[in-house]
Structure formats: C-alpha cells, structure tokens
N, C-alpha and C positions, 0 to 999 in steps of 0.2 A: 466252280460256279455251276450251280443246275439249269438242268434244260430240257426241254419236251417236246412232244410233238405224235402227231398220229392221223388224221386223214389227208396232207397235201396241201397243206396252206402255211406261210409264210408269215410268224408272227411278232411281236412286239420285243424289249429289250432281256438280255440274258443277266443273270445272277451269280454272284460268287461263294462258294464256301468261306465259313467264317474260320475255318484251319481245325475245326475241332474233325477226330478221326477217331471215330468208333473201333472196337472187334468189330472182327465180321464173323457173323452168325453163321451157327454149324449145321442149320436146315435152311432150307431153300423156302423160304415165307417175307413177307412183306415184315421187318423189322420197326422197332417201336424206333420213333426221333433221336436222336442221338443227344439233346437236351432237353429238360421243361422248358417248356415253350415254344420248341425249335419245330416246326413242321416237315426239316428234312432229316433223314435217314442218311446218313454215309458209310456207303459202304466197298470194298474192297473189286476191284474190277476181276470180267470173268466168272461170278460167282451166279447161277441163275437164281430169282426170287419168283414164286408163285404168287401171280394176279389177280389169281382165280379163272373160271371159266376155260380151265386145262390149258391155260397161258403161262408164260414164264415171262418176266423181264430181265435183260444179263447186262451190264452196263460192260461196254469194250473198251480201247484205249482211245478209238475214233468215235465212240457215240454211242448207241443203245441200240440194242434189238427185242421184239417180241416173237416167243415159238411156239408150239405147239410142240411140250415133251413128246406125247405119244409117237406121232409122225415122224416131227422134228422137224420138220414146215417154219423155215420165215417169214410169219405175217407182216410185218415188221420191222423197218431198220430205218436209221437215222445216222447221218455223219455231221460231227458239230464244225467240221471246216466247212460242209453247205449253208450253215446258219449264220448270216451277218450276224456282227456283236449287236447286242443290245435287241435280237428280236428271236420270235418264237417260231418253232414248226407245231402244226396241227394235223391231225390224221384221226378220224371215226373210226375203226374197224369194225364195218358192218354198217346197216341201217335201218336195223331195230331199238326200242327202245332201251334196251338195256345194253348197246354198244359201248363200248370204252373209247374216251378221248385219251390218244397217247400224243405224246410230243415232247421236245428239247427246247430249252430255254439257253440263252448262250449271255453272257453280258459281265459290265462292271460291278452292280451290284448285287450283293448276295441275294436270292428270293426263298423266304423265308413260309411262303406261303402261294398256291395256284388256284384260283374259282375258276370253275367252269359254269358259264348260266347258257340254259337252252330253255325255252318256251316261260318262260319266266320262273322255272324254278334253279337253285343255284347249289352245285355240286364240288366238294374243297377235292383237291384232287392230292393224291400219293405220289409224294416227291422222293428223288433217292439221287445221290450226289456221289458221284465219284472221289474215294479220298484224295488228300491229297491239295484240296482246293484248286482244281483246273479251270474254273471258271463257268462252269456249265451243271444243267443238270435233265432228270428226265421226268416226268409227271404222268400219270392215269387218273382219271376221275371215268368211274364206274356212270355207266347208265345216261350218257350224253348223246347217243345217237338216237336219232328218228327221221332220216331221211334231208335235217337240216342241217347249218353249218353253227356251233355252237361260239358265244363269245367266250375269249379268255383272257386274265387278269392277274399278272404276278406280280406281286407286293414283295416288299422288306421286312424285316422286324419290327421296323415303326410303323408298317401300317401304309408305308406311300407305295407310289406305285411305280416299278420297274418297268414293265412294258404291257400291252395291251394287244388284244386280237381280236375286231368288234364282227361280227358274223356282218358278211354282207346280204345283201336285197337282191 
C-alpha cells in the first residue's frame, strides 16, 4: 500500500498495492507506472531514485527517506508504523515556491493517485510503492511550498477517495 509524507503533519487514509511488481530499474530516476493507468511506480526497496533538485528518494523496509547524494544529508524520513492506518504524513522541504511535498500514505486501499492543491492551483504528485504490496506507499508533488500548508487528496483507481489532508487556517 503507498504512502507519503513530508513537512510534519499527520494525514488522511493509507493505500494498498494492487500485487502487480515491476523490474526495478538499473538508474536511479523517477520510473514510468508500473501499468496504463496506474499512477504508481513499484519499486524494489533500498534502491535510491532521483527527485530532482540533487534529492534522492530510497524507499526502506520501515518507510521512506529523502538525501542529498552529494553530502549524503537526511532531509528526510518517515516510518510507516508512525502512520495510523488509513492516514497521511505531510512534510514541505523548504518554503519557497518550488518546495516539494513529500509524505507516506498508509491504509486499506490501494491509492492509485495523490493531488496536492496549494493556493488554488493543484499538483498530481509521484508515487512509488514498495513491492510486494505492504500496504503503504510514498509521494512528491514538486512545487507545493510557499510558506503555507498545502491540502492533500488520495484517491483509488475509481476515482474515490481514500484519505484527505485539508490544509488548516
């Protein structure tokens, strides 16, 4: 199941892999879906994948982290036995505009899909699933930070919604 998370806020219900189990890719990049129409990438734990922005995401056996190859710096980390079932962690890195929302999603159903909306405009965010179907998964949506708390929205393959994280006031 996928799951996200990234400035410190405690979000809505978690997601499951639907069992399908890609190769994992032999360069460290953001890989294509693992089906048409699948919005998540599963991929093999331990492996790091570039973010961009000289970030890495490595999905672990307890949760996710973000590094900084160069240094090799934990921006960072998330454990999905912190995440009740059924909601979300959120975290900005940074807060400028073009900050990345990372975060774990943890839950019964699978999440197929992550929006990120901040100031009324709305960002689908990069989801990457540990094989295996563990029940969780981890998401980035590029260019979510400016000082606010962004909402967010994991859906299904049908389109309903798994859990929610509505920015507070």
């Amino acid at each position: 199941m996928p799951l996200c998370g990234a400035a410190g806020l405690l979000l809505g219900p978690g997601a499951r892999d639907a069992g399908r189990a890609a190769p994992a890719p032999t360069s460290p990049a953001w890989p294509a879906a693992t089906a048409a129409g699948s919005g998540v990438a599963v991929r093999a734990v331990g492996q790091p994948y570039d973010i961009g922005g000289g970030r890495e995401l490595t999905l672990t056996v307890r949760g996710a982290e973000i590094s900084a190859p160069a240094g090799g710096a934990t921006l960072w980390t998330a454990q999905v036995d912190q995440v009740p079932p059924g909601e979300i962690t959120l975290t900005v890195l940074g807060d400028g505009p073009s900050a990345p929302a990372v975060g774990l999603y943890r839950g019964p159903g699978a999440a197929a899909r992550v929006t990120v909306e901040l100031g009324g405009r709305s960002v689908e965010a990069q989801l990457v699933a540990p094989a295996g179907g563990p029940g969780w998964c981890a998401f980035v949506a590029d260019g979510a930070g400016n000082g606010m708390t962004p909402s967010v929205t994991v859906s299904a393959a049908d389109g309903g919604v798994l859990a929610r994280l509505t920015k507070q006031r």
